[in-house]
C-alpha positions as CSV (number, residue, x, y, z in Angstrom):
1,X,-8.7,12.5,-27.8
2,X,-11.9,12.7,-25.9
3,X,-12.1,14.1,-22.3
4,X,-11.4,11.7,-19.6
5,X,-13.8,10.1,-18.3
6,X,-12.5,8.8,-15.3
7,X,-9.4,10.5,-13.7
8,X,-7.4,9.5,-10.6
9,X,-4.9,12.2,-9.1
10,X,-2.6,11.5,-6.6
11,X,-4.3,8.7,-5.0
12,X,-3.2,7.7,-1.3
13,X,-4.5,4.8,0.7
14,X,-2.9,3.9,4.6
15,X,-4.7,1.2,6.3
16,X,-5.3,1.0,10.1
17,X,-1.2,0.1,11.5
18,X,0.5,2.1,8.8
19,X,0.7,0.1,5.8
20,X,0.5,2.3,2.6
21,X,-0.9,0.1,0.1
22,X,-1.6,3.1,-2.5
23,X,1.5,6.0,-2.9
24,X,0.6,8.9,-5.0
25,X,-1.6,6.9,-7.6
26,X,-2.4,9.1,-11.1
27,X,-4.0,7.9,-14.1
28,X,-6.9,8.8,-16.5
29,X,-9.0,6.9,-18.7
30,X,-10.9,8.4,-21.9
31,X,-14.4,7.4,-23.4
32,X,-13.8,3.7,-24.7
33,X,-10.8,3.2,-23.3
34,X,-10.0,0.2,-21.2
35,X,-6.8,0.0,-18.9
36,X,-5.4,-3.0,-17.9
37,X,-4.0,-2.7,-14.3
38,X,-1.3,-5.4,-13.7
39,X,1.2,-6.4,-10.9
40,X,2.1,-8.9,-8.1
41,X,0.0,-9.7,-5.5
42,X,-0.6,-6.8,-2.8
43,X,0.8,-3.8,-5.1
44,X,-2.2,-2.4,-4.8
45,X,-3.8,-2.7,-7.7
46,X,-7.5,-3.8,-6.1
47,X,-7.2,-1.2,-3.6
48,X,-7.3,1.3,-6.3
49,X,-10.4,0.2,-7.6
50,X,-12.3,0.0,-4.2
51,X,-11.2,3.7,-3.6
52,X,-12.7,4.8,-6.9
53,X,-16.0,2.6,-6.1
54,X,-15.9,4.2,-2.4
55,X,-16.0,0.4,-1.3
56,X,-13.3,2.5,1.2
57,X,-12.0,5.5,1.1
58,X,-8.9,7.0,-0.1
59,X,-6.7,8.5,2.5
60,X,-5.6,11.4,0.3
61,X,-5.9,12.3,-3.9
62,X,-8.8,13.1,-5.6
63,X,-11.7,10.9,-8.2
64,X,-13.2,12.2,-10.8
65,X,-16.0,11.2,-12.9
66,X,-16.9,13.6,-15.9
67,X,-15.0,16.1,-14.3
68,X,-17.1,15.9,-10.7
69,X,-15.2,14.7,-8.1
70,X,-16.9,11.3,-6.4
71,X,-14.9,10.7,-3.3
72,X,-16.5,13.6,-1.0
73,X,-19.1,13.4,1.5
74,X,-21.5,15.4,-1.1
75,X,-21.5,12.8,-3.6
76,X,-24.4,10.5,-3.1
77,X,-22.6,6.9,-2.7
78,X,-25.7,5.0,-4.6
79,X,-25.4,7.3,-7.4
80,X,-21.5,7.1,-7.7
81,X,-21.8,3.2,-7.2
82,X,-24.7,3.4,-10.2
83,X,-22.1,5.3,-12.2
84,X,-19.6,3.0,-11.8
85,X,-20.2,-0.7,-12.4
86,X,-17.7,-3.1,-10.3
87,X,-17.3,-6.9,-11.0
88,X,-15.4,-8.9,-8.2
89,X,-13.2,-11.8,-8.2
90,X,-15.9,-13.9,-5.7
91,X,-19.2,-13.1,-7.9
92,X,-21.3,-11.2,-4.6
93,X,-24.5,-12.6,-6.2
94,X,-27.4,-13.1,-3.9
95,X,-27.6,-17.2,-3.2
96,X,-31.4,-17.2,-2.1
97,X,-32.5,-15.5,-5.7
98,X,-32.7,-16.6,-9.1
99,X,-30.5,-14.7,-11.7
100,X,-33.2,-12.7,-13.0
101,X,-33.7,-11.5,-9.8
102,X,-30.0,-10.9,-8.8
103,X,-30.2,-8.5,-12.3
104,X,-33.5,-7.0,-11.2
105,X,-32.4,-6.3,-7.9
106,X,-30.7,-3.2,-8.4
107,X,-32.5,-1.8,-11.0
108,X,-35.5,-1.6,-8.9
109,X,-34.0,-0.4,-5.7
110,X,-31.6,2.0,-7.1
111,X,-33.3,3.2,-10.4
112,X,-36.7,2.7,-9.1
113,X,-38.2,0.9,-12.5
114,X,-41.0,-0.8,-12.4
115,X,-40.7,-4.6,-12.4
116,X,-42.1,-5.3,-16.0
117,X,-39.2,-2.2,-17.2
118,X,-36.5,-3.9,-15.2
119,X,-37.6,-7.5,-16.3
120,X,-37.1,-5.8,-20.0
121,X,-33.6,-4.6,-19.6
122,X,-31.9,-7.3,-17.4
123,X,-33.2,-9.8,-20.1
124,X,-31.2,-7.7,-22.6
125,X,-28.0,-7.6,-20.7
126,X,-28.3,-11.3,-19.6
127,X,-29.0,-12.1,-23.5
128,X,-25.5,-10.3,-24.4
129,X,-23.9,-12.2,-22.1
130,X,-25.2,-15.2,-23.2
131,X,-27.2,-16.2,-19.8
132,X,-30.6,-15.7,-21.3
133,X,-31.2,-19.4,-21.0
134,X,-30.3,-19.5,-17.2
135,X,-33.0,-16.7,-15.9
136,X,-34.6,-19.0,-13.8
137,X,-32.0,-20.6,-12.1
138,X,-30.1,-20.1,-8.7
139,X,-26.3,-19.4,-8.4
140,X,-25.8,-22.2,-7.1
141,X,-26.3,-24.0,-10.3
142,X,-24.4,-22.2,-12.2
143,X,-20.7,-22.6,-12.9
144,X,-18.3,-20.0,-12.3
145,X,-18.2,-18.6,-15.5
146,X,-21.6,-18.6,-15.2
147,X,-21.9,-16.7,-12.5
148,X,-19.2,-14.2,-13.4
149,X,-21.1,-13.6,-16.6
150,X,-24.6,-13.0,-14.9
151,X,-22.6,-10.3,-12.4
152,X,-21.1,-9.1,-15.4
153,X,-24.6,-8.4,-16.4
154,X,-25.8,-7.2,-13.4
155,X,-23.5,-4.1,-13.5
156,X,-24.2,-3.6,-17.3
157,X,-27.9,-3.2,-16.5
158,X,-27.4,-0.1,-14.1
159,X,-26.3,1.1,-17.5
160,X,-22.4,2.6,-16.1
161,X,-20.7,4.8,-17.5
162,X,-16.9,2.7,-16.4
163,X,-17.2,-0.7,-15.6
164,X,-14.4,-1.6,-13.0
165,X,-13.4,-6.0,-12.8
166,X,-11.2,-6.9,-9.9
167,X,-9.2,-9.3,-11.0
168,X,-12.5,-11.4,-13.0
169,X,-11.5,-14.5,-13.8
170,X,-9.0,-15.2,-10.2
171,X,-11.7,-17.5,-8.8
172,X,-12.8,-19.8,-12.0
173,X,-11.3,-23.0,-12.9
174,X,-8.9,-22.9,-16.3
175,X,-11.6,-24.1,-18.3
176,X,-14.1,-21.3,-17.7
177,X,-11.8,-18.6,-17.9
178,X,-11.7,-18.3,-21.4
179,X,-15.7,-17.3,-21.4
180,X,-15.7,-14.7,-19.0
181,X,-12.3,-13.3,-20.7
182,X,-14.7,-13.4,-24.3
183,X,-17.6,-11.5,-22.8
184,X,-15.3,-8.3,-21.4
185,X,-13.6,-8.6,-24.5
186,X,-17.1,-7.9,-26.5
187,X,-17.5,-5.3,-24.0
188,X,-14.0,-3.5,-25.0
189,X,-14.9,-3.9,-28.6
190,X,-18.3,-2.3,-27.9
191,X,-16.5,0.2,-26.7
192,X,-17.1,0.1,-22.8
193,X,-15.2,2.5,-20.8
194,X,-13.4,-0.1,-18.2
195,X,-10.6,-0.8,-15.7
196,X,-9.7,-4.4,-15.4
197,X,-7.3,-5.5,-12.3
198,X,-6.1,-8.7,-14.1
199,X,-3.0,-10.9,-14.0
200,X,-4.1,-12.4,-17.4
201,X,-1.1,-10.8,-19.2
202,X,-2.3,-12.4,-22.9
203,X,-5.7,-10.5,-22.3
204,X,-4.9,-7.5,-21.2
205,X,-1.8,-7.3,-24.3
206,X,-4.6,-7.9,-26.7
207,X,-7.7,-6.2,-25.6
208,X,-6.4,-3.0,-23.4
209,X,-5.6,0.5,-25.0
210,X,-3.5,1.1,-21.9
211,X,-1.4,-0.9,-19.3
212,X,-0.5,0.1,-16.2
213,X,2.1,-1.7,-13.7
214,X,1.9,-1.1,-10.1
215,X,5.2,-2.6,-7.4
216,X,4.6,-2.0,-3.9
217,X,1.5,0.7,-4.5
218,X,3.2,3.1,-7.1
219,X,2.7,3.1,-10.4
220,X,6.1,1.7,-11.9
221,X,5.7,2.1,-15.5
222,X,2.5,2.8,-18.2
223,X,2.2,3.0,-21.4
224,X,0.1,1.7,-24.6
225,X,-0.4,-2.4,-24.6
226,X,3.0,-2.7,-26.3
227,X,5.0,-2.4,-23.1
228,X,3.8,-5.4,-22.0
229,X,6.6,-6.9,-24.7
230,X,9.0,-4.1,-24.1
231,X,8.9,-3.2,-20.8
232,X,11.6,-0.3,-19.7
233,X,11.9,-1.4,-15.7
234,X,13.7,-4.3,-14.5
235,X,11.0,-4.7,-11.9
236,X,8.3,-5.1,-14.3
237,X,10.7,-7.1,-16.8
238,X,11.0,-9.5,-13.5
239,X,6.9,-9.4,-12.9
240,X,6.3,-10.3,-16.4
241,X,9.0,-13.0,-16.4
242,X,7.5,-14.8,-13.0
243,X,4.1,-14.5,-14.7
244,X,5.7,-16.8,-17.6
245,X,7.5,-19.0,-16.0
């Protein structure tokens, strides 16, 4: 087994009033791994992901990427956030531009290319996610799935090396789930270093190398995809049996 790539130790987040939404969170993820993070609503699972992104700040633990650790006041924030690619539930893509632009953007600003460079590359991500046909159009044209894909290529572009989704597919109709759910899974089978917050238990069964259940901001049990059908705990037995029901 590879080095980690991405490693989490000890991992603590209190919020203003007291609550402890993270306790003592530990996990590491290897080159082409993806980990499925899974669990009931406000376990924590999102706030983990935000911590590693430095969208906020852990209260205690430590996040490392390659061995440096990200989550000091050294670490240049664009760079970690360049690094580390984050798709959210609600999309975040820029109303007023067109979705070659909302690709661009970042590129430009953050890598400095040129435009004709970055033109270049965001078609190339936005033909892998099979947007290349949409370039010109504004999000609010586009479906959900849509969307979701084209910030699903906006992160790819930046070239990461882990690609964080929070819980990707939470704001799309049933019918455009299923297309969003195909495109990560090309990712994973490309072999994309990624963390995926999902409660799509099917998905992350079949397409993670890892699953890890969180209850009340501790991780409660991990383990290869498998435990998903055989889990040890009775709380995650219960999680997995609401899910089904």
């Amino acid at each position: 087994m590879s080095d980690s790539i991405l490693s989490v130790k000890d991992m603590e987040k209190t919020y203003v009033g007291g609550v402890h939404a993270v306790r003592g969170v530990s996990f590491e993820v290897h080159e082409g791994q993806s980990l499925a993070i899974i669990g009931s609503s406000g376990s924590g699972k999102s706030t983990v992901l935000r911590c590693i992104n430095r969208l906020i700040e852990p209260t205690k633990g430590v996040v490392l990427l390659k061995g440096e650790q990200i989550n000091t006041p050294a670490a240049d924030i664009n760079d970690v956030r360049s690094r580390i690619g984050m798709v959210f539930q609600s999309f975040e893509l820029f109303a007023h531009l067109r979705v070659l632009d909302n690709v661009t953007l970042g590129l430009r600003h953050v890598r400095r290319m040129g435009k004709e460079e970055a033109t270049e590359v965001a078609r190339k991500v936005l033909e892998r996610v099979d947007m290349l046909d949409r370039v010109d159009a504004y999000p609010g044209n586009l479906s959900g799935g849509q969307k979701q894909r084209v910030a699903i290529a906006r992160a790819l572009a930046m070239k990461p090396e882990v690609m964080l989704f929070d819980e990707p597919t939470s704001a799309l109709d049933p019918e455009l789930i299923g297309s969003v759910l195909e495109t990560i899974r090309g990712l994973a089978e490309e072999g994309m270093t990624m963390v995926v917050v999902t409660h799509e238990i099917g998905f992350a069964r079949d397409v993670a190398d890892r699953v890890l259940y969180m209850d009340q901001g501790l991780v409660a049990e991990e383990g290869p995809s498998s435990i998903i059908d055989n889990p040890k705990t009775d709380r995650m037995k219960e999680f997995l049996s609401s899910i089904n029901d």
